[in-house]
C-alpha positions as CSV (number, residue, x, y, z in Angstrom):
1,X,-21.7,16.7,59.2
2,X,-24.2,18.9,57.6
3,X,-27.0,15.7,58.4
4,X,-26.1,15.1,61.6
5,X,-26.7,18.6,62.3
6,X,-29.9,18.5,60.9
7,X,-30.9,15.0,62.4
8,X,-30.3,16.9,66.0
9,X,-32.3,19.3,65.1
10,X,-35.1,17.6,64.0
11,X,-34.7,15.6,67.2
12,X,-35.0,18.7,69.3
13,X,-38.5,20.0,67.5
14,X,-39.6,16.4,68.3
15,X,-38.8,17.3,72.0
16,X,-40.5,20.3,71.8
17,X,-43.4,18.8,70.3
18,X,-44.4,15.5,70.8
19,X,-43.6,15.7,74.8
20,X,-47.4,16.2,75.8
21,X,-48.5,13.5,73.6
22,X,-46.5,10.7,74.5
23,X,-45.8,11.2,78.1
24,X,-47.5,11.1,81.3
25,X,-47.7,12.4,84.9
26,X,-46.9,9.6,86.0
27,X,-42.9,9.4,84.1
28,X,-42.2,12.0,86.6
29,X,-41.4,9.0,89.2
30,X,-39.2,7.6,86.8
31,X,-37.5,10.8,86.5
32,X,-37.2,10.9,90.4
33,X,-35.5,7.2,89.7
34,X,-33.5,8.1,87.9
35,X,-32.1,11.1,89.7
36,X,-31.5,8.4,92.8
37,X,-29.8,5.0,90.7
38,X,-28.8,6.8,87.6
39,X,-27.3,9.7,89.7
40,X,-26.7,9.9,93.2
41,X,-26.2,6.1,94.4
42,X,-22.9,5.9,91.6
43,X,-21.3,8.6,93.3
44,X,-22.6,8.7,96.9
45,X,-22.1,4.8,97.1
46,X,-18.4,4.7,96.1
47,X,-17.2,7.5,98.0
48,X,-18.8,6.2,101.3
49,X,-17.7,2.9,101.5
50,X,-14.3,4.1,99.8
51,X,-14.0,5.8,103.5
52,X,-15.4,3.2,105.4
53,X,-14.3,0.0,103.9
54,X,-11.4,0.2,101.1
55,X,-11.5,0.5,97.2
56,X,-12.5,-3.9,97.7
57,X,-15.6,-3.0,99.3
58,X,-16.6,-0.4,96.9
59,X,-15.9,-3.1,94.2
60,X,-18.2,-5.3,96.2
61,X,-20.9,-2.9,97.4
62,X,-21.4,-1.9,93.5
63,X,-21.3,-5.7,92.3
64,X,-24.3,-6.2,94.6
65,X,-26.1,-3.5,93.5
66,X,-26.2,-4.4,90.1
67,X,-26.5,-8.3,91.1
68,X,-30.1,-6.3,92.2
69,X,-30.8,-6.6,88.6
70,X,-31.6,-10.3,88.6
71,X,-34.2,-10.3,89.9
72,X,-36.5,-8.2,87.2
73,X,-38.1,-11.2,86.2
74,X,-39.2,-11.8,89.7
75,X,-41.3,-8.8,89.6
76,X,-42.4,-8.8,85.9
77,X,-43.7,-12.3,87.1
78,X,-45.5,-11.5,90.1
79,X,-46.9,-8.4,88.1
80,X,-47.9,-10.7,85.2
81,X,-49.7,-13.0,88.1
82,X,-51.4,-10.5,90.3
83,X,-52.0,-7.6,87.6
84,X,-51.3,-5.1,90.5
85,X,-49.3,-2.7,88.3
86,X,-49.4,0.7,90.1
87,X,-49.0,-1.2,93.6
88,X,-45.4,-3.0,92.9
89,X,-44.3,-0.1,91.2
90,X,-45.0,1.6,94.5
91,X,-43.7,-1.1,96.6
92,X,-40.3,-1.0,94.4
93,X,-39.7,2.3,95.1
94,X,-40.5,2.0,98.7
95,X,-37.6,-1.2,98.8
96,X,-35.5,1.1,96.8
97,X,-35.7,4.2,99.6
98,X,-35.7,1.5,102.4
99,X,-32.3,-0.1,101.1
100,X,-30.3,3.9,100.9
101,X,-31.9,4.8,104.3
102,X,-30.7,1.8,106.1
103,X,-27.4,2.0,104.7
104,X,-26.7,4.7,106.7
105,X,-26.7,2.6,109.8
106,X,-25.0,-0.6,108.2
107,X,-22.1,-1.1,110.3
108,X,-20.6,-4.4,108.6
109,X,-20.0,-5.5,105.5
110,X,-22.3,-8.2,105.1
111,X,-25.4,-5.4,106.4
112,X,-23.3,-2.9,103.1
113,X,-24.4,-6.2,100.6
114,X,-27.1,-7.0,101.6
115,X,-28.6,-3.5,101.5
116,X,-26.6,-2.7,98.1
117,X,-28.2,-5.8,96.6
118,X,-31.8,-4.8,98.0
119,X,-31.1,-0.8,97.0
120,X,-30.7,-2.8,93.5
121,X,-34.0,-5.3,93.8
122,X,-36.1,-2.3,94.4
123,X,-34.6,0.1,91.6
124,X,-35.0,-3.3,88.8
125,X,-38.7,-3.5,90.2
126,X,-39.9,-0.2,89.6
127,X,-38.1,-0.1,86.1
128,X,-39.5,-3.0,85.0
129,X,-43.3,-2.1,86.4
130,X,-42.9,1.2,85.1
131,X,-42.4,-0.7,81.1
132,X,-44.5,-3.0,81.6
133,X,-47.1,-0.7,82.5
134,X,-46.5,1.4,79.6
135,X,-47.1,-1.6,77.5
136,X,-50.1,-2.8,79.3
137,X,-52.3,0.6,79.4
138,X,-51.1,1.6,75.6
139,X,-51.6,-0.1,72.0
140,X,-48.3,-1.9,70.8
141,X,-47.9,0.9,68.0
142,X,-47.4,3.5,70.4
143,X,-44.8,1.7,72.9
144,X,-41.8,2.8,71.2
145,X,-42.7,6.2,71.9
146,X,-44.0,5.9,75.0
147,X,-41.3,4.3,76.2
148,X,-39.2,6.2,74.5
149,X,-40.3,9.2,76.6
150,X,-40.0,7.1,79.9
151,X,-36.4,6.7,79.4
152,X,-35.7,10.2,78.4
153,X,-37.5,11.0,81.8
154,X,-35.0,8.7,83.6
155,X,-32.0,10.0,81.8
156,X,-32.8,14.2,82.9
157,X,-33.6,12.9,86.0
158,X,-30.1,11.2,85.8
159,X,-28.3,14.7,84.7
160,X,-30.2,16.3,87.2
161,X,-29.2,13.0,90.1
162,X,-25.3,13.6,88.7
163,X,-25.4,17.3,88.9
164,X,-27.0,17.2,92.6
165,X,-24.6,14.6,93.9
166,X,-21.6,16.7,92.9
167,X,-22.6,19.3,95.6
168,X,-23.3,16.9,98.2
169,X,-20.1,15.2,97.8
170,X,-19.0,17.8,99.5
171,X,-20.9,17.8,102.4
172,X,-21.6,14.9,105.1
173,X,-22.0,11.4,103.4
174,X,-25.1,11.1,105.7
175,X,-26.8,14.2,103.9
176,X,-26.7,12.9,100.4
177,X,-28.1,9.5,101.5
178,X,-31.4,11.2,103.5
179,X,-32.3,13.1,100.0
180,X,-31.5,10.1,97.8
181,X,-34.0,8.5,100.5
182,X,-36.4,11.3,100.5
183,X,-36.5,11.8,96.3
184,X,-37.6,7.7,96.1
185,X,-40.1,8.7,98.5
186,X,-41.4,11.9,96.8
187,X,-41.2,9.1,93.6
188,X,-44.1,7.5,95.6
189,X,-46.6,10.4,95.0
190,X,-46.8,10.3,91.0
191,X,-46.1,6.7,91.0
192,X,-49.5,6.7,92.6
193,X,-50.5,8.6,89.2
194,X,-49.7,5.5,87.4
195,X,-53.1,3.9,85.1
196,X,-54.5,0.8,86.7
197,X,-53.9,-2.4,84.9
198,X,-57.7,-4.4,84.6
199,X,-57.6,-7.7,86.1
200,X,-57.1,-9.6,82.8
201,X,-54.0,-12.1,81.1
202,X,-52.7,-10.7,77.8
203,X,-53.1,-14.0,74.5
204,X,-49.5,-12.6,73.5
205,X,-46.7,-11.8,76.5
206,X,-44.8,-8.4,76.0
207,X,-41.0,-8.4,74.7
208,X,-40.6,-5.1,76.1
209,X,-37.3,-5.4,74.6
210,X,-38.6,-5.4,71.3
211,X,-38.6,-1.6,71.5
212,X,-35.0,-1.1,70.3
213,X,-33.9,2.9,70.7
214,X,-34.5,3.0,74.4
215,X,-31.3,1.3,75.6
216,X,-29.4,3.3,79.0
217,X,-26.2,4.2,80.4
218,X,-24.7,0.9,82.6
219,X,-26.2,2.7,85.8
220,X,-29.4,2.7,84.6
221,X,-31.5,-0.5,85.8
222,X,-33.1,-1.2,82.5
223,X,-32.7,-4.7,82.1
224,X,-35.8,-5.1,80.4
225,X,-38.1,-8.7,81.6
226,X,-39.7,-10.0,78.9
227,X,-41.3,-13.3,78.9
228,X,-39.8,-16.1,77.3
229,X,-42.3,-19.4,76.4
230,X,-40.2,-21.1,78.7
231,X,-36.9,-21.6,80.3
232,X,-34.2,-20.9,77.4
233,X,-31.6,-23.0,78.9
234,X,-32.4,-25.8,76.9
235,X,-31.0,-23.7,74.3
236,X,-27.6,-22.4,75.5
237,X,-25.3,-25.2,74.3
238,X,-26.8,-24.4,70.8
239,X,-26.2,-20.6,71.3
240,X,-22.3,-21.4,71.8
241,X,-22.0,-23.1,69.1
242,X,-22.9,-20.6,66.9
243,X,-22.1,-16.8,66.3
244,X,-24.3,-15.4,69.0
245,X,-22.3,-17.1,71.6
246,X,-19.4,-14.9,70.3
247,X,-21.1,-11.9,70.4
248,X,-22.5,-12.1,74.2
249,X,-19.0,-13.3,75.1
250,X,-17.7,-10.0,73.5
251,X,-20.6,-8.2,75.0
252,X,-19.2,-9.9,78.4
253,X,-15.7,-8.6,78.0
254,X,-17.1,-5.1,77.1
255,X,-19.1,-4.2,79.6
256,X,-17.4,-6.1,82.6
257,X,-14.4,-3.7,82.2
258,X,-16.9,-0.8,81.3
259,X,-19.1,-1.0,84.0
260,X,-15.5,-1.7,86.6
261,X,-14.6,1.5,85.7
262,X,-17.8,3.2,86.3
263,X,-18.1,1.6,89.6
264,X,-15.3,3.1,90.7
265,X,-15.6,6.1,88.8
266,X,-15.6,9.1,91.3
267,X,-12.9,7.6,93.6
268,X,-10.8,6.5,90.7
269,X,-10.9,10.2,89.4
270,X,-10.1,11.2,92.7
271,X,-7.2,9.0,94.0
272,X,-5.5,8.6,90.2
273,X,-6.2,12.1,88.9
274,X,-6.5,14.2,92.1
275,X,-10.3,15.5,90.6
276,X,-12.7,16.4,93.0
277,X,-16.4,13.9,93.1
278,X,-18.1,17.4,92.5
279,X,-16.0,17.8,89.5
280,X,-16.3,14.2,88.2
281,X,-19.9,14.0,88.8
282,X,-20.3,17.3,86.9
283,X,-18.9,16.3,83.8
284,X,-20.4,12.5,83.8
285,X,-23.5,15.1,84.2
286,X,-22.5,17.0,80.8
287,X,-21.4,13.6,79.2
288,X,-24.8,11.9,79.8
289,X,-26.9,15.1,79.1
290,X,-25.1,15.1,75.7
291,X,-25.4,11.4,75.2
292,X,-29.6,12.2,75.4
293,X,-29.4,13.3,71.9
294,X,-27.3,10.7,70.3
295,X,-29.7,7.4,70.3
296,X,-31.0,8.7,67.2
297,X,-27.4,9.4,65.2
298,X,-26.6,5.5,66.5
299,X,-29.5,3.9,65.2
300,X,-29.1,6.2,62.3
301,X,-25.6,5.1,61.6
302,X,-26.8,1.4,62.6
303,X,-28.9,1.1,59.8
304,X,-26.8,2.6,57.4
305,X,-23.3,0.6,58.0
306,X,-25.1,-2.2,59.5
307,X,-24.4,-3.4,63.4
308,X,-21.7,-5.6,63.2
309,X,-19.3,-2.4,62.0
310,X,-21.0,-0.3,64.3
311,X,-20.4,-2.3,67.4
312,X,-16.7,-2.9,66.7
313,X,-16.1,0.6,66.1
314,X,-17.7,1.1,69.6
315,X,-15.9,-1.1,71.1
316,X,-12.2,0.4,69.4
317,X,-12.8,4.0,70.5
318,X,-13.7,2.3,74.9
319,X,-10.6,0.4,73.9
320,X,-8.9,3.7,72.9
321,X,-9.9,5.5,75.4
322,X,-9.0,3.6,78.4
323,X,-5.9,3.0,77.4
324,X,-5.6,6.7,77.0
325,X,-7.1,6.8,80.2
326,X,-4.5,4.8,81.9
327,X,-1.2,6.4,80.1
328,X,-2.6,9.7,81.3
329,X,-2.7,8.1,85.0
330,X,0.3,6.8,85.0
331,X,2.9,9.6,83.1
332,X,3.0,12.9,84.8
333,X,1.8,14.9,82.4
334,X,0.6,18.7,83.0
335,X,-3.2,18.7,83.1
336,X,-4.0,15.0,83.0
337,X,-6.9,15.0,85.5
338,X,-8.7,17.3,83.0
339,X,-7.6,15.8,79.8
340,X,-9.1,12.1,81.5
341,X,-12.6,13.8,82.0
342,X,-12.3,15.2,78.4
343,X,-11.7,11.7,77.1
344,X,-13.8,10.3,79.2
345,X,-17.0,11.7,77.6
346,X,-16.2,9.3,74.5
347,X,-16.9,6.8,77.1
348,X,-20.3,7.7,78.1
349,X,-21.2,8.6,74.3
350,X,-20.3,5.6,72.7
351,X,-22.6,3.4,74.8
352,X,-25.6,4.5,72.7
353,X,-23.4,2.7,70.0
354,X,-22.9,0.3,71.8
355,X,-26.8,-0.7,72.6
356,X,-27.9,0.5,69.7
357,X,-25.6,-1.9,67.3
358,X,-25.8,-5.0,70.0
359,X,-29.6,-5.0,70.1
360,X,-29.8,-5.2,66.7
361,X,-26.9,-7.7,66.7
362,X,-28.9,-9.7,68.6
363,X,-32.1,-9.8,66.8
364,X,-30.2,-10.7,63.6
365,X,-28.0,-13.4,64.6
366,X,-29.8,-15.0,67.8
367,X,-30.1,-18.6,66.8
368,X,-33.0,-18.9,68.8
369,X,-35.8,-16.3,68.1
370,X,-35.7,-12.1,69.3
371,X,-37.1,-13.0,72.2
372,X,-35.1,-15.6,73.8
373,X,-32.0,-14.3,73.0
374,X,-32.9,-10.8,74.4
375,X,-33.0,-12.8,77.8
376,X,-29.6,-14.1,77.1
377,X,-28.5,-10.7,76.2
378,X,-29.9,-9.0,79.2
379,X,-28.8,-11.5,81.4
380,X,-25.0,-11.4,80.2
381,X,-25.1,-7.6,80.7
382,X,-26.4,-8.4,84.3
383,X,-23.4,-10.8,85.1
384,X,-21.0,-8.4,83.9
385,X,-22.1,-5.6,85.9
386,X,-21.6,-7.9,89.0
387,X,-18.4,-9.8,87.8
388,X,-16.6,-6.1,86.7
389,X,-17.3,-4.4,89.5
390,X,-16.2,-6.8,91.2
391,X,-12.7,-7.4,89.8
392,X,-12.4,-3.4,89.3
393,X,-12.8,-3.5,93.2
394,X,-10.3,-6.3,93.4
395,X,-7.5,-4.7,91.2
396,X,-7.9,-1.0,92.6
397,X,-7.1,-2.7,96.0
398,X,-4.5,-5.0,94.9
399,X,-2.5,-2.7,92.5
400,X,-4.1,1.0,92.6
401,X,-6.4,3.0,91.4
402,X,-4.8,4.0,88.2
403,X,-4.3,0.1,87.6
404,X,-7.9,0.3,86.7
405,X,-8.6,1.7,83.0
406,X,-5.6,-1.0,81.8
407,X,-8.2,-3.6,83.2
408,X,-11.1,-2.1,81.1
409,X,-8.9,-1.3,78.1
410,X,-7.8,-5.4,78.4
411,X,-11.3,-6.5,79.1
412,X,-13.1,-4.2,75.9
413,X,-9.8,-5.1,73.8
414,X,-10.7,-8.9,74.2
415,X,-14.0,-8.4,73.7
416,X,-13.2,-6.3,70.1
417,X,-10.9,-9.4,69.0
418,X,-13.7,-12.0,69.4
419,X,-16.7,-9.1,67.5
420,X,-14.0,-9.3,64.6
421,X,-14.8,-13.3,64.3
422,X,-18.5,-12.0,63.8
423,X,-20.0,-12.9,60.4
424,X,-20.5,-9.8,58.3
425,X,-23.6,-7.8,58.5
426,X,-27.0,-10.0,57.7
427,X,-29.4,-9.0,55.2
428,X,-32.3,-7.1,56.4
429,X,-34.8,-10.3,55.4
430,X,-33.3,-12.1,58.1
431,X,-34.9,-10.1,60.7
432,X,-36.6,-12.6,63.6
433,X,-39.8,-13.7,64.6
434,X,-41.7,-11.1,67.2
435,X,-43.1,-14.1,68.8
436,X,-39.5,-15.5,69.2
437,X,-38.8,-18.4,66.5
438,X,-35.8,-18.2,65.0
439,X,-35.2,-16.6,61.4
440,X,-37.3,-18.1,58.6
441,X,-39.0,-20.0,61.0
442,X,-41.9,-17.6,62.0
443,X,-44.8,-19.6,63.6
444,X,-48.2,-20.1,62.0
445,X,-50.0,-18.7,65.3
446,X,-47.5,-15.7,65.5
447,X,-48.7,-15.0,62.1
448,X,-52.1,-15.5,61.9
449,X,-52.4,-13.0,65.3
450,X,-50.0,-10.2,63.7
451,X,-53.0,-10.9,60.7
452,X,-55.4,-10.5,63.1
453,X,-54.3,-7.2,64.2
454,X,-54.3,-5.4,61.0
């Protein structure tokens, strides 16, 4: 207890500290990004089409914002083609705040998809320019930091998105959506800030994934493009075969029924628990500002028990807790809407065990180099942000509301039963090749340019 303590606090000087070294003006539209995907769009989102459409169509809506994620490669691509950095970041945002304000007018539900899914293009876009330029404009020994600092930019400005949204809950849906609008807008000004990239092709492609402490909360578009040598599916019946596949079908499982109940999350605590969106949002506010501080403890705790334990135990306490979750739903038991939001913080604060522990997983026992099964990685977390919110959406309208957590508790459960046919914990020699060849098998030219840098 005593070194956790201290760890915090050592983590806290290093905020103090280190802020004006590693960061830049121009995080401060990341921050604003933040406060809009992170923090208003997962409660404004739900509760509107929960009034216009049905707890399906919020299932849908959400699906579609996260099938937005897809398409980071798309823009890491182009970026990688046309070197113009600053302007897609811009242009992202500007897709981003284009998507929320035409919401407002959507009438059907194929106009709510569509604009969901283009909310979610535009928010993956300017997450992936804004690491990629990080990465382009700064030596590799400094991109851990750097983009360490951009993420803790995107997660205040998600506290400060949570905390705002719980106040305009309260008002007209319209309201929320024009600032949500307006603060991608305002993003515009410091994204302008951002360093111009010069018009030249890197030897060696950026795994921005590489960087290993700067995983997010579900919301938070962060699938990270990095640039495989080629297409990896020549690979994938290979990957099933072996242990990896086990572990991104677990990961599967885990965050489908995770990110279900998130999706649903402020109408869920409202129609199962009778709390108030202002009141949810608040404490997923307190839950995530907390959960800032604990990236450190999880790669801490990581390294010393090794990631295979770690990302079971994870995956036990979600289990735990939904299941708690759901018994608290459905008995009538004095102060269960409050006792759910107190339990529910274990939810938010074990997903930096989570990221932490499957990152590392992955780098460990991907048959097929870091970098390739990164992609994999990222990509199953993508499908199960689409396929959970879905089904979440599916169940609430089908059963109810409360019928939700026993899907995320059955879907995390299933996904802890296959992690405990995952090998043991690899030595720390077996670590993979940066330029993505499997373990053992690093590559002559990989080599002789990490040489070259020394």
């Amino acid at each position: 207890m005593a070194s956790t303590v201290a760890l915090l606090e050592k983590q806290l000087t290093s905020l103090r500290t280190d802020w004006r070294r590693w960061a830049e003006p121009w995080y401060l539209a990341y921050a604003l990004l933040g406060a809009v995907i992170g923090g208003l769009m997962p409660i404004l989102l739900p509760l509107a089409m929960n009034q216009r459409g049905g707890a399906a169509q919020v299932g849908l809506v959400m699906a579609a914002l996260n099938l937005g994620g897809l398409f980071s490669p798309l823009w890491g691509a182009l970026a990688d083609r046309s070197r113009l950095y600053r302007w897609l970041l811009v242009g992202g945002l500007l897709v981003t705040a284009l998507g929320i304000l035409l919401f407002l007018f959507a009438q059907s539900a194929l106009a709510w998809y569509t604009l969901a899914l283009i909310q979610g293009m535009g928010a993956a876009g300017a997450a992936t320019l804004a690491n990629l330029l990080v990465v382009e404009t700064h030596p590799r020994r400094e991109w851990d930091q750097r983009i360490g600092w951009l993420q803790t930019a995107y997660g205040a400005g998600q506290v400060v998105g949570l905390l705002l949204a719980g106040l305009l809950s309260q008002a007209h849906p319209s309201l929320g959506f024009l600032i949500a609008a307006g603060l991608a807008v305002v993003a515009l000004i410091p994204a302008w800030r951002a360093p111009s990239v010069a018009a030249r092709r890197l030897r060696v492609r950026p795994l921005l994934s590489l960087v290993r402490h700067t995983r997010w909360h579900p919301s938070a578009p962060l699938r990270y493009f990095h640039f495989p040598r080629r297409l990896p599916f020549r690979h994938f019946g290979r990957i099933l075969r072996s242990p990896f596949g086990i572990f991104l079908l677990s990961w599967f499982l885990a965050l489908s029924g995770s990110i279900g109940f998130f999706a649903l999350y402020p109408v869920l605590m409202q129609q199962a628990f009778q709390i108030d969106a202002s009141v949810s949002s608040t404490a997923m506010a307190v839950a995530v500002g907390i959960g800032l501080f604990f990236y450190p403890l999880a790669a801490r705790w990581s390294e010393r028990l090794g990631p295979v334990r770690v990302f079971r135990s994870a995956l036990a306490v979600r289990t735990g807790i939904f299941f708690l979750i759901f018994a608290l739903g459905a008995l009538p038991i004095p102060g269960r809407g409050w006792l759910a939001l107190i339990v529910f913080t274990g939810v938010v604060l074990s997903w930096s065990l989570l990221s932490v522990s499957g990152t590392a997983l992955t780098a460990h026992i991907s048959p097929v180099g870091e970098g390739e099964g990164l992609g994999f990685y990222n990509a199953t977390a993508a499908l199960a942000g689409v396929v959970g919110s879905g089904m979440a959406g599916s169940i609430a309208a089908g059963w109810s509301y409360t019928a939700v957590p026993l899907f995320s508790a059955v879907s995390v459960g299933l996904g802890l039963l296959l992690a405990l046919a995952l090998p043991g914990d690899p030595p720390e020699n077996t670590d993979p090749a940066e330029d993505g060849s499997p373990p053992g098998k690093r590559s002559e030219t990989g080599s002789a340019e990490r040489q070259s840098k020394l």
